[in-house]
N, C-alpha and C positions, 0 to 999 in steps of 0.2 A: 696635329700634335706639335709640329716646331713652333707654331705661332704660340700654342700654349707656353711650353719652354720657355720660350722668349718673353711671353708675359710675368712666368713667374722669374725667371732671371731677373728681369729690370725690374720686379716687387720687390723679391731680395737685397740688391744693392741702392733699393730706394730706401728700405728697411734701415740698412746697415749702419749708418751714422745713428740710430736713436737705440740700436743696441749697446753702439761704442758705447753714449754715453751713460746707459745706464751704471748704476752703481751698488755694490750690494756692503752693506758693515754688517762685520761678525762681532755678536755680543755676546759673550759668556758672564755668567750672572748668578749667583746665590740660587740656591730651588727654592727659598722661600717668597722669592721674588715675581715665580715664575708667573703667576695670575697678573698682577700690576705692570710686569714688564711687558708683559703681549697687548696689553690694550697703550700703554705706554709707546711700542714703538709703533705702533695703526697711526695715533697720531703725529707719530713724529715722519713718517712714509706722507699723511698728509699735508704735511706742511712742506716737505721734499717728493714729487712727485717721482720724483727719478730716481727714486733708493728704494731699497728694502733690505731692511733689516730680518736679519736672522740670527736666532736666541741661540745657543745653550745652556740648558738649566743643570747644576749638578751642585755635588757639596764643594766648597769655594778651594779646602786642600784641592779636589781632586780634578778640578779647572785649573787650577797653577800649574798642576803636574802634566797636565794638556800642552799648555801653553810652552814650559821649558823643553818639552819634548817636539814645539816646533810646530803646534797646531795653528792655522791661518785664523786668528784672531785680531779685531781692532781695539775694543773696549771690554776692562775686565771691571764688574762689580761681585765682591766679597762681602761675608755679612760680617765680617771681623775686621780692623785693624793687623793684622798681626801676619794673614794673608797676605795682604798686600804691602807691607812692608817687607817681609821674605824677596819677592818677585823684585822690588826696587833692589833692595840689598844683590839680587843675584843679575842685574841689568837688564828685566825684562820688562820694567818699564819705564815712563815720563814720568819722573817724581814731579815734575813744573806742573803737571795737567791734574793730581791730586785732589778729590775734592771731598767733602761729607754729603752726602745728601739725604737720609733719612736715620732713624731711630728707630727701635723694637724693644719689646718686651720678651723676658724667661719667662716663662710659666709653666704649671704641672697639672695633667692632663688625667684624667679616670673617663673609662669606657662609660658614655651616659645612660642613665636609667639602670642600674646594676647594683647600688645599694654599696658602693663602695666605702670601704671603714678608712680611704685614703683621708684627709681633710687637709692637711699638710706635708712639709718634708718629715716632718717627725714622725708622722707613720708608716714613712716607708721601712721602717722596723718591723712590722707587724708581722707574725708570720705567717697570714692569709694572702699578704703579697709576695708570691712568688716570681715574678717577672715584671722587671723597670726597665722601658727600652729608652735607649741615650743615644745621641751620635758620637760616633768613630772620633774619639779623641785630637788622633793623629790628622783628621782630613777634614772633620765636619766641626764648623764654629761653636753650634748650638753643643757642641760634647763637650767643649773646652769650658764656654760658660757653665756647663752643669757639673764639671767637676772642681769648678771652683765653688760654688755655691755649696754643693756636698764637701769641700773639705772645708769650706767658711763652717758649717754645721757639723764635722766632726764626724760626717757620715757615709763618705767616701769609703774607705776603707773595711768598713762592715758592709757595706751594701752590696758591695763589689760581682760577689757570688750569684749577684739576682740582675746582671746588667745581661740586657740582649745588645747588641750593637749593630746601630744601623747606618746604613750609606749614607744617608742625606737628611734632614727635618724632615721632610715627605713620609719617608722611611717610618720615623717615628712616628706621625702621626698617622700613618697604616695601620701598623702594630695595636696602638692604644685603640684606635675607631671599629677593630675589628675582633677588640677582646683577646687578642693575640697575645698582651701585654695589661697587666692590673694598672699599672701608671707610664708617663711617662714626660718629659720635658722637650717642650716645644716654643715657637714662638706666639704672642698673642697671633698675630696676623694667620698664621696655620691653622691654631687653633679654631679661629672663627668663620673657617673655609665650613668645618663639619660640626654647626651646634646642633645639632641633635644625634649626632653620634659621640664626642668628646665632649668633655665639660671639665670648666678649668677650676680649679679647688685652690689655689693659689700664684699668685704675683710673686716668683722669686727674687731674690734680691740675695749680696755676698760677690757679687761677678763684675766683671767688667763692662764695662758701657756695652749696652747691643748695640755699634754704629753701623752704617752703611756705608764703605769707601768706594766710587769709583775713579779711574785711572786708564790711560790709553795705553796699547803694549806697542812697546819700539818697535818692533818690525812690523807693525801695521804699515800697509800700503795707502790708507786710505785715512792720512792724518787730520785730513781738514775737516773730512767727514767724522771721526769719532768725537773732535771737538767739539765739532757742532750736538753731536747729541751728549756729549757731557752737557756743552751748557743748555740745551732741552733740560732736562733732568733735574733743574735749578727753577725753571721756568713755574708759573701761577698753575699751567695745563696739566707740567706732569705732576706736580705736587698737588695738585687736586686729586688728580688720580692715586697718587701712593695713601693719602689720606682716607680715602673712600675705602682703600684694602685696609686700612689699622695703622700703617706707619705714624711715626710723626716728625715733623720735621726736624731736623739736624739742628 
């Protein structure tokens, strides 16, 4: 029994140095991002054999409200603008490390095969649609885009009555793929997760550029590391990848 001890003892401390060096980045990241981003950091683990990255996926408000509140993050990517300019404005990150890396589409979503009378924004007037799920204005991007586009269309404020509101893009396109919801506003790239449960009726337009900002957050410990997979994320591999999911490039 001591000999064993003693062997695993000296495993241990033989161990010890290739634990030191391991390294882990914390990425918090848009949910619409979530499919692209897991195959995204596999290959960036393979290029760094010694890291592993791990995701949070949520709506981009409600990752900022994480992060000010002190959650152990390296790298924030937001599907807004306006996000991440908040988090700069309030010190919590590298405006120097700023960068764009992808583009998205609005679009509006009817449950597939159901014979919807949706065909554009203009019928969501109709009063056969009684439920249009949207994201959370105050947290979720994709709610900001869509009540710009509704009040570009003058239909904000009528429609209002018929909004379900959901935590995340995810969210919404649960709602619409499950009938839960007559329509509802999502990203292409979401949308094309469930073609044969959603079907897109319309390319909106009236909104703000869909971009994709990422940025490293100052109290990141592991600055050199999040750099490095900023400029991943720039790279031929992972833009192959964001392309494969629908994105396009910045």
């Amino acid at each position: 029994m001591k000999r064993l001890l003693a062997f695993l003892f000296v495993g241990l401390v033989a161990a010890a140095p290739c634990v030191a060096l391991a390294q882990q980045l914390t990425v918090s990241a848009a949910a619409s991002l979530t499919d692209a981003f897991k195959e995204v950091g596999a290959k960036f683990e393979a290029t760094h054999p010694d890291v592993t990255v791990r995701f949070n996926f949520g709506a981009s408000g409600m990752l900022l409200q994480q992060i000010r509140q002190g959650a152990p993050v390296d790298v924030f990517a937001s599907a807004d603008e306006q996000t991440v300019t908040r988090g700069v404005e309030a010190g919590l990150f590298d405006e120097s490390t700023r960068r764009d890396f992808a583009t998205n589409a609005l679009v509006l979503i009817v449950p597939a095969a159901q014979g919807s009378p949706v065909k554009s924004v203009m019928d969501l007037s109709n009063p056969a649609v009684r439920r249009i799920a949207i994201g959370k204005v105050s947290t979720v991007p994709v709610g900001r885009y869509t009540q710009q586009a509704l009040e570009k269309a003058m239909l904000w404020d009528a429609l209002a009555p018929k909004f379900a509101q959901a935590d995340s893009v995810r969210q919404v396109l649960d709602y619409v793929s499950r009938g839960e919801a007559d329509a509802g506003f999502v990203y292409r790239t979401d949308a094309a997760l469930m073609p044969g449960k959603v079907e897109i009726v319309q390319a909106v337009g009236g909104h703000d550029p869909v971009t994709y900002p990422v940025i490293a957050v100052s109290a990141s410990r592991e600055k050199a590391l999040a750099k490095a997979f900023l400029d991943y994320l720039l790279t031929p591999s992972a833009q192959d990848i964001l392309k494969r999911y629908g994105f396009s490039q910045s």
